[in-house]
C-alpha positions as CSV (number, residue, x, y, z in Angstrom):
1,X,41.3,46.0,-1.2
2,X,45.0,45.8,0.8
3,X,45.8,43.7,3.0
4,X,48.8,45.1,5.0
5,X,51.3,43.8,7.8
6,X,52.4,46.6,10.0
7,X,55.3,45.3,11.9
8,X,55.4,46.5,16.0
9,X,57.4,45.9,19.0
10,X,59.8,42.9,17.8
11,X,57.4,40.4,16.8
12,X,53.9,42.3,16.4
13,X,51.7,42.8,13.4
14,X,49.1,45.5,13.3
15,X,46.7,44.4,10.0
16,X,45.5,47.3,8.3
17,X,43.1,46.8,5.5
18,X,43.3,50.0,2.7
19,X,40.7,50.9,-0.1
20,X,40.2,54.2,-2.0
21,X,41.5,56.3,1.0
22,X,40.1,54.6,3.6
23,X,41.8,52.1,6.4
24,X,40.5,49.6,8.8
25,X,43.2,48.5,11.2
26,X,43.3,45.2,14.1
27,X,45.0,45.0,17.2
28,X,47.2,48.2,17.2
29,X,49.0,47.6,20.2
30,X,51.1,50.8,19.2
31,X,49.7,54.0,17.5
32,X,53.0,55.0,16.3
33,X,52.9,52.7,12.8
34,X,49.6,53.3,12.2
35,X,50.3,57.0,12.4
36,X,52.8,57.0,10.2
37,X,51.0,54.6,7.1
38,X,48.1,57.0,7.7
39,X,49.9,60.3,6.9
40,X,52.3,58.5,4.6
41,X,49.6,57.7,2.6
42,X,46.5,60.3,2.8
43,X,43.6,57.5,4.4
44,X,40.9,57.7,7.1
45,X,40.9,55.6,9.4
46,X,36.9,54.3,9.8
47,X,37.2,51.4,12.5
48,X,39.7,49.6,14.6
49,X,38.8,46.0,15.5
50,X,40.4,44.3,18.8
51,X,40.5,40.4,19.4
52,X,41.3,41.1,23.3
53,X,42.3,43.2,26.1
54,X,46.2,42.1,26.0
55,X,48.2,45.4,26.2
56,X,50.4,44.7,22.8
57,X,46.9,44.4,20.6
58,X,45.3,47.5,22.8
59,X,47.8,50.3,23.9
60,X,47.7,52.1,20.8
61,X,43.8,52.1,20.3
62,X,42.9,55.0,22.8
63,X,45.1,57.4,20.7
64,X,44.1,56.5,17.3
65,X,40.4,56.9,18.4
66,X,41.0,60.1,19.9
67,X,43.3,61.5,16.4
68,X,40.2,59.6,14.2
69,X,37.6,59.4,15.9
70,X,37.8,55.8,14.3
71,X,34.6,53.2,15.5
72,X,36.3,50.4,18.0
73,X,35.0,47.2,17.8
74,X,35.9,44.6,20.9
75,X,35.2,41.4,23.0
76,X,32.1,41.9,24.5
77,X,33.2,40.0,27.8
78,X,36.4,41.7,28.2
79,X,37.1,45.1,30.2
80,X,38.8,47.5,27.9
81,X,40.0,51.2,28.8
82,X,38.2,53.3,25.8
83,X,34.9,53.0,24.6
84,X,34.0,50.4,21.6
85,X,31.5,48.4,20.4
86,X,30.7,45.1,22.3
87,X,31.0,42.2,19.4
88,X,30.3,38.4,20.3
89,X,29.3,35.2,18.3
90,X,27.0,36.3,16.0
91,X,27.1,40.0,15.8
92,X,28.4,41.2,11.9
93,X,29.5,45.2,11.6
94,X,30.1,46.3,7.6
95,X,33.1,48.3,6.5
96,X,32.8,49.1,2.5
97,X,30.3,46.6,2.1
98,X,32.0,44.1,3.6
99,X,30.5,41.7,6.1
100,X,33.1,41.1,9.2
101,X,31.5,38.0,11.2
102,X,32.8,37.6,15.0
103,X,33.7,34.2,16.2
104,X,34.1,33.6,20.3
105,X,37.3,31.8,20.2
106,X,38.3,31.6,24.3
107,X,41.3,30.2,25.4
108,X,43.7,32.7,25.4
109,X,42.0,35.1,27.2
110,X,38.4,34.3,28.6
111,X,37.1,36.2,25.7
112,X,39.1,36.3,22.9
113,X,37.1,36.8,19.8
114,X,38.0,36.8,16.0
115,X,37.0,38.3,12.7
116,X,36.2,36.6,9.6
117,X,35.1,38.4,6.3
118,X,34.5,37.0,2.5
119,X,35.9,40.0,0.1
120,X,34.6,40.5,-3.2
121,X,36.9,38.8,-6.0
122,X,39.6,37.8,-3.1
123,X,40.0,35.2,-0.7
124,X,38.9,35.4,2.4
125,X,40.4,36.9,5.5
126,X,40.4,36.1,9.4
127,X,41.8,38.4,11.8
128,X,42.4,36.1,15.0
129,X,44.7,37.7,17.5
130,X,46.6,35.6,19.4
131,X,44.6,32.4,19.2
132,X,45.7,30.7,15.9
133,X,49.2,31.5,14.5
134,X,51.1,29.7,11.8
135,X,51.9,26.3,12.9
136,X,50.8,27.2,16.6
137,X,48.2,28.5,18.5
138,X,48.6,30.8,21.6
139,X,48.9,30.0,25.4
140,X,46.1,29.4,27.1
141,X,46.5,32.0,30.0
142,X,42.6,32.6,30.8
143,X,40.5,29.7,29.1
144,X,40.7,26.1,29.1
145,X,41.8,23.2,27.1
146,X,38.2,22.3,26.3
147,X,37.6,26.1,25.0
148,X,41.2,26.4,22.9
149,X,40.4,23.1,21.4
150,X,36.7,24.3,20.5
151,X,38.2,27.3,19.2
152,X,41.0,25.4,16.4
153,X,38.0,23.6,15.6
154,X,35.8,26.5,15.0
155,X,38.9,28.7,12.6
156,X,39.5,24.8,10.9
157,X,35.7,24.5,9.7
158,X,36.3,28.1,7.8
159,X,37.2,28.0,4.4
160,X,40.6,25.9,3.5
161,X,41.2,29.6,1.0
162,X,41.1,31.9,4.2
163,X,44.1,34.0,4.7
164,X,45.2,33.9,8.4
165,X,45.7,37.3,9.8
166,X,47.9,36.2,12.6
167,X,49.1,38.7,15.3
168,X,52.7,37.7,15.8
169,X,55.8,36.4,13.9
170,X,56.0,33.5,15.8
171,X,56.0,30.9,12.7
172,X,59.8,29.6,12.8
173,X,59.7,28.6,15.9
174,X,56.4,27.5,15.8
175,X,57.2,25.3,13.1
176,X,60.4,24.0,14.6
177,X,58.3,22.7,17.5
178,X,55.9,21.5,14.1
179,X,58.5,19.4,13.4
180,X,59.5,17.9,16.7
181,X,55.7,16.6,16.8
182,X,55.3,15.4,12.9
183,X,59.3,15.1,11.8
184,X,58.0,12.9,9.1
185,X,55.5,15.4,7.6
186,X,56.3,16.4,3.9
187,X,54.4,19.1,3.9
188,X,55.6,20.5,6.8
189,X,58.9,20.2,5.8
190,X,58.5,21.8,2.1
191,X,56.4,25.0,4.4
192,X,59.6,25.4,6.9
193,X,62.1,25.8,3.8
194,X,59.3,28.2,2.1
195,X,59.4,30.2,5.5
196,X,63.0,30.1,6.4
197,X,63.9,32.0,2.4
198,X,61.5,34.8,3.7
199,X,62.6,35.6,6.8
200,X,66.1,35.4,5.3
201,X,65.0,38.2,3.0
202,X,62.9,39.7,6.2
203,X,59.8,39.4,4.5
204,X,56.4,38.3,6.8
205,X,55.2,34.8,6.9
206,X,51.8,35.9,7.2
207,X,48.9,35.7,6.1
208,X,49.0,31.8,6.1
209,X,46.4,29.6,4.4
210,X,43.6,28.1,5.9
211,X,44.2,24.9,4.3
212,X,48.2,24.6,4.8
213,X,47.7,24.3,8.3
214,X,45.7,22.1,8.7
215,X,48.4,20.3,7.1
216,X,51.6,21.6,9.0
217,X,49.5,22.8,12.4
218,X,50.1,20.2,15.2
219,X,47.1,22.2,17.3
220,X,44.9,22.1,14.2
221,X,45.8,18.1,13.8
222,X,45.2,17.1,17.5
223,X,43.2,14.1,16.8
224,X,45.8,12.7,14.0
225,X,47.3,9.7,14.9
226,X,50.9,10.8,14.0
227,X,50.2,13.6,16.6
228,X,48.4,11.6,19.6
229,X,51.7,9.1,19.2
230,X,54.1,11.6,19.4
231,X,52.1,13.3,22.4
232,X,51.6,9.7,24.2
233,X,55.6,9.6,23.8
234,X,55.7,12.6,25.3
235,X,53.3,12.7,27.9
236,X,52.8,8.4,28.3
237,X,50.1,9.6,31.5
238,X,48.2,10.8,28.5
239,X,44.8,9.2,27.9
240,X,42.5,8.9,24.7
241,X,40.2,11.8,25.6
242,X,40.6,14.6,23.2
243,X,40.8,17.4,25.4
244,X,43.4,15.6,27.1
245,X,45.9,15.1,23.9
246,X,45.3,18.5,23.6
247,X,46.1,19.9,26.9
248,X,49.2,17.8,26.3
249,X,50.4,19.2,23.1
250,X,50.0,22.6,24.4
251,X,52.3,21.7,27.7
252,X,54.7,20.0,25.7
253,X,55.0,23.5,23.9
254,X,54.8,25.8,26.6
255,X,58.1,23.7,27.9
256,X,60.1,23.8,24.1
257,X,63.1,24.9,23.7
C-alpha cells in the first residue's frame, strides 16, 4: 500500500493511496493530477473521499466520477454538487480490506469530517482536510472555538504512530508562527531545521506524525503552560477558560505575519 502526495494549485495536496492497480484518492480539488498518475500508471480509481465542500478539495471530484465511475464519500451535513455517500461519526466504508473510520471534526467548515484507517504491517493514516496541518490547524470560517478545540482533541487521542495526511503545504510557516508561541521548544526547533532541508530540496513535509505534534503543534498544546503564557502575553484580556486560550491562539494566528 502507497501513500502518495499529489501536488495542486500552489500549495495543495491530493492523497492518493495505490495497491495492485487500484487507487483511492482525497480531496481532489483538481482532476488534472489525478488524471495524469492514473494513465501514467495503468490504476482504477474505486473511491474518492472528501473532508468538505471547499472548492480546492471538491472541483475536481465531479470529473473523476464521471471518467470512473469512482464511489464518493462526503460530510454528511455538507451540500455538495455530485452525488456521494453521506459519512459522519461512526459510519466505516472498506477499500481493500481496509477499514476507513470517519471522525466529525467541525470548525473549519460546519461539517468538516476526517478519515482514519489502521493498514496492515504499516502505520496508520488520517486523512483530515483542512482541520489539522503540520504545526497548525485551519481557520475557523464556519464552526466555533469550542468545536475546533474538540476536534485537535479528538485527532490528538489517535495513535501518537498516525501519519497525518494534511491537505496543504502550509508547515513553514506554520512552524514559524510554532516558534513565535514556544521559541524555547527543542523539539520544535530540531522539526523546523528537518523541514526547512526538504523544502530546500522541494520535497513534501507531509505526512507528519501524530506524536511530533503534539510536541511542536501550538493548537495541539493549548492547555500547556508555555502556550497559555505566551497567549496571556499576547492577548492579557485572556482568561483561564480553555476555549478561551484557544480562541486566542487561533486570532493571534489569523493576524501573523
Amino acid at each position: 500500500m502507497n501513500l502518495i502526495p499529489l501536488p495542486a494549485f500552489s500549495d495543495n495536496y491530493i492523497w492518493l493511496l495505490q495497491h495492485q492497480g487500484h487507487a483511492l484518492v482525497v480531496d481532489p480539488g483538481d482532476a488534472e493530477p489525478v488524471k495524469l498518475w492514473l494513465a501514467e500508471n495503468q490504476h482504477q480509481l474505486d473511491g474518492i473521499l472528501v473532508t468538505h465542500h471547499h472548492a480546492d478539495h471538491t472541483g475536481g471530484v465531479a470529473a473523476l466520477q464521471k471518467m470512473t465511475g469512482a464511489q464518493v464519500y462526503g460530510p454528511a451535513s455538507e451540500a455538495l454538487p455530485f452525488d456521494f455517500k453521506a459519512m459522519q461519526q461512526g459510519r466505516v466504508f472498506s477499500w481493500l480490506g481496509i477499514d476507513f473510520q470517519t471522525l466529525d471534526v467541525p470548525g473549519h467548515t460546519a461539517g468538516h469530517i476526517a478519515y482514519w484507517a489502521q493498514v496492515d504491517a504499516q502505520d496508520p493514516i488520517l486523512f483530515c482536510g483542512d482541520t489539522l496541518f503540520s504545526g497548525g490547524c485551519g481557520r475557523i470560517f464556519e464552526g466555533t472555538p469550542t468545536q475546533m478545540l474538540k476536534a485537535m482533541d479528538t485527532l490528538a487521542a489517535l495513535p501518537g504512530n498516525t501519519r497525518v495526511c494534511c491537505a496543504h503545504e502550509y508547515t513553514l510557516s506554520n512552524l514559524k508562527f510554532a516558534l513565535a508561541v514556544e521559541p524555547d521548544n527543542i523539539a520544535l526547533k530540531s522539526h523546523v531545521q528537518h523541514c526547512a532541508q526538504l523544502r530546500s530540496q522541494n520535497l513534501p513535509t507531509l505526512p507528519a506524525q501524530l506524536a511530533n505534534e503534539l510536541n511542536i503543534n501550538p493548537f495541539l498544546r493549548s492547555r500547556h503552560p508555555a502556550v497559555i503564557q505566551a497567549v496571556k502575553a499576547f492577548a492579557p484580556q485572556t482568561s483561564n477558560q480553555e476555549v478561551d486560550i484557544f480562541a486566542n491562539l487561533r486570532a493571534w494566528k489569523n493576524d501573523f505575519k
